[in-house]
DRENBA-830323 format. One record per residue (C-alpha): residue number from 1; y, x, z. Coordinates in Angstrom, 2 decimals. Layout:
REM DRENBA-830323
> NUM Y X Z
...
This chain:
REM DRENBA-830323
> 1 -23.98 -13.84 -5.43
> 2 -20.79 -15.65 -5.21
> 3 -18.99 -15.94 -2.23
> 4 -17.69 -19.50 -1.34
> 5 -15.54 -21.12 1.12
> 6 -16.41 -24.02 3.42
> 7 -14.29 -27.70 4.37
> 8 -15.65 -29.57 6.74
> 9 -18.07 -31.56 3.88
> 10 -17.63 -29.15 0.74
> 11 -18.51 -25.56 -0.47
> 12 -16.18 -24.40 -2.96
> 13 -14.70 -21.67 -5.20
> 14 -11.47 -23.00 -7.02
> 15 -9.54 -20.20 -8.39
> 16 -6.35 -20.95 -11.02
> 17 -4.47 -18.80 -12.78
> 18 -0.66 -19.70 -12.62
> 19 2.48 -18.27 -14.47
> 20 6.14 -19.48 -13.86
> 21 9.62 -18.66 -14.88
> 22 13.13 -18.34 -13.35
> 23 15.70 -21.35 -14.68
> 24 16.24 -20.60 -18.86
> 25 13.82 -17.26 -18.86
> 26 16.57 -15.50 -17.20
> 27 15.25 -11.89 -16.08
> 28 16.13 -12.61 -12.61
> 29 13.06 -11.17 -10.83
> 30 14.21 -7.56 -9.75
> 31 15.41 -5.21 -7.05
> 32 15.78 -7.26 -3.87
> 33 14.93 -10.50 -4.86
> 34 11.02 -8.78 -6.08
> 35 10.45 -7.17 -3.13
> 36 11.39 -10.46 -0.97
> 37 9.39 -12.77 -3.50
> 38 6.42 -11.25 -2.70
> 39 5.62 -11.40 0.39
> 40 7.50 -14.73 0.37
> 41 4.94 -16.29 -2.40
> 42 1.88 -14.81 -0.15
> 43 3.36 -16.42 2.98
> 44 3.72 -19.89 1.23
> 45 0.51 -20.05 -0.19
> 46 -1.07 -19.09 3.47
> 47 0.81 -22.37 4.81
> 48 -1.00 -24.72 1.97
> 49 -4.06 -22.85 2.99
> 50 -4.13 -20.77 -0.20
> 51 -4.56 -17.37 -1.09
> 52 -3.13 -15.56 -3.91
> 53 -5.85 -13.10 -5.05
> 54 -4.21 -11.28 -7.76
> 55 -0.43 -11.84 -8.45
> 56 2.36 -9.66 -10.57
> 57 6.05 -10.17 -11.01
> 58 7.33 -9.59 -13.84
> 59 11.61 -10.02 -14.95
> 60 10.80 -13.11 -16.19
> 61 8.10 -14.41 -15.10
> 62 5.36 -14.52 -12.44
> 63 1.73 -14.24 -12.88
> 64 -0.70 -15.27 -10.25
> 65 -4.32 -16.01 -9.34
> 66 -4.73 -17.99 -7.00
> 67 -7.59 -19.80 -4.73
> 68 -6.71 -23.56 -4.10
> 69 -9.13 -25.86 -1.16
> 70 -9.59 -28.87 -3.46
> 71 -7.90 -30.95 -1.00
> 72 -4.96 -29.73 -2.13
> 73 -3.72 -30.41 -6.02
> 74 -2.96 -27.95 -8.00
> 75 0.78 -29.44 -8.91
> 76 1.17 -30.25 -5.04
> 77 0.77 -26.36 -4.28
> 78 2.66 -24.71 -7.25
> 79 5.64 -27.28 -6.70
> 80 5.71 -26.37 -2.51
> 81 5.54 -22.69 -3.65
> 82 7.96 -23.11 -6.13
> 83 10.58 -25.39 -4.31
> 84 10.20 -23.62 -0.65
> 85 10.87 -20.10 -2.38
> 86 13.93 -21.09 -4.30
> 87 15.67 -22.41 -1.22
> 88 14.29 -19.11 0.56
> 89 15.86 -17.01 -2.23
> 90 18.90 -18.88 -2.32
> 91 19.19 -18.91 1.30
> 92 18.65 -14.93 1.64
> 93 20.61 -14.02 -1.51
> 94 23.28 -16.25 -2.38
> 95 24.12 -17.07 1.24
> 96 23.51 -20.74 1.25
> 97 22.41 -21.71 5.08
> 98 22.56 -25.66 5.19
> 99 20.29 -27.63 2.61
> 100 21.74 -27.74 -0.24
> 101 20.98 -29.90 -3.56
> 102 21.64 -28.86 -7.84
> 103 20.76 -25.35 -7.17
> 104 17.34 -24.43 -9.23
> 105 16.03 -21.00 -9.41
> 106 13.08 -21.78 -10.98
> 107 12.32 -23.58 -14.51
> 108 11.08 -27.37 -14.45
> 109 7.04 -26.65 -15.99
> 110 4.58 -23.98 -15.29
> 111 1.50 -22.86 -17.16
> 112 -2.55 -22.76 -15.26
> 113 -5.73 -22.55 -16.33
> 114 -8.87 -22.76 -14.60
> 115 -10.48 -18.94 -13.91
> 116 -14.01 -20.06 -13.31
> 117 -16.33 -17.60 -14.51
> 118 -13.98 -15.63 -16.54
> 119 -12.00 -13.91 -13.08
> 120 -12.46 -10.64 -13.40
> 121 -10.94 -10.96 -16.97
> 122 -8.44 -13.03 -15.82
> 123 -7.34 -10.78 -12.35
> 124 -7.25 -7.39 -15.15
> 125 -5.30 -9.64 -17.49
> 126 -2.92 -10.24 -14.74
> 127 -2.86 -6.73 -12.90
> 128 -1.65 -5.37 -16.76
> 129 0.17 -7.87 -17.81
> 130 3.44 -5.26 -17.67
> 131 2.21 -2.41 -20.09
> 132 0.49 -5.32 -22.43
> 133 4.13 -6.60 -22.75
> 134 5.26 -3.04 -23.30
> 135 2.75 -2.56 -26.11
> 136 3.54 -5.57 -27.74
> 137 7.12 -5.28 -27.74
> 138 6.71 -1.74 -29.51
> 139 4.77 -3.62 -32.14
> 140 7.48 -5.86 -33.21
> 141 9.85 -2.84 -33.34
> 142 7.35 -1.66 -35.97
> 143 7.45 -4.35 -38.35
């Protein structure tokens, strides 16, 4: 059976898969930064009371599953996650202290889709997203 979380009045499973990418695709997400993203993305979902249940970073982009209380919409999450860990990145790697404004790090749009029953799918789709890319690339080469 299928484990669900409580509110006060509701009983709920509400799982999304969401991908995002650094300002104009750049391949931006490496060394450092990765490492720091991380646990930086896990820490800002915990404040929105979220949990990421299966994430990857990729250069470019970042893939994640995560579980959202439907109190909380789905643009209202991704844009706190997505705002607080630019000004976290740019704080920690470009040395900016004070609030700052015209500095993005991340693109405008995102992508999500609903997991519902499809999650263990969706979680292996995510956890091998890396050597699918690989694979794919080496197919192009062939052509």
């Amino acid at each position: 059976m299928k484990e669900y979380q409580s509110l006060a009045h509701a009983r709920w499973d509400c799982k999304y898969h969401v991908v995002f990418i650094p300002k104009g695709r750049k391949k931006a997400i490496f060394g450092a930064v990765r490492k720091h993203l991380g646990a930086m993305l896990h820490e800002l979902a915990k404040q929105k009371e979220c949990k990421i249940v299966e994430g990857h970073l990729m250069p470019d982009h970042v893939h994640m599953c995560i579980s959202i209380p439907p109190k909380h919409s789905v643009s209202y999450v991704v844009g706190f996650i997505k705002g607080k860990s630019a000004i976290g990145i740019a704080r920690k790697f470009s040395g900016k202290t004070r609030n700052f404004t015209g500095e993005n790090f991340w693109a405008r749009g995102y992508f999500v889709s609903t997991v519902g029953l499809d999650e263990e799918m969706v979680r292996a789709y995510i956890r091998h997203q890396e050597s699918e890319d690989e694979r794919y690339d080496q197919l192009k080469l062939a052509m």
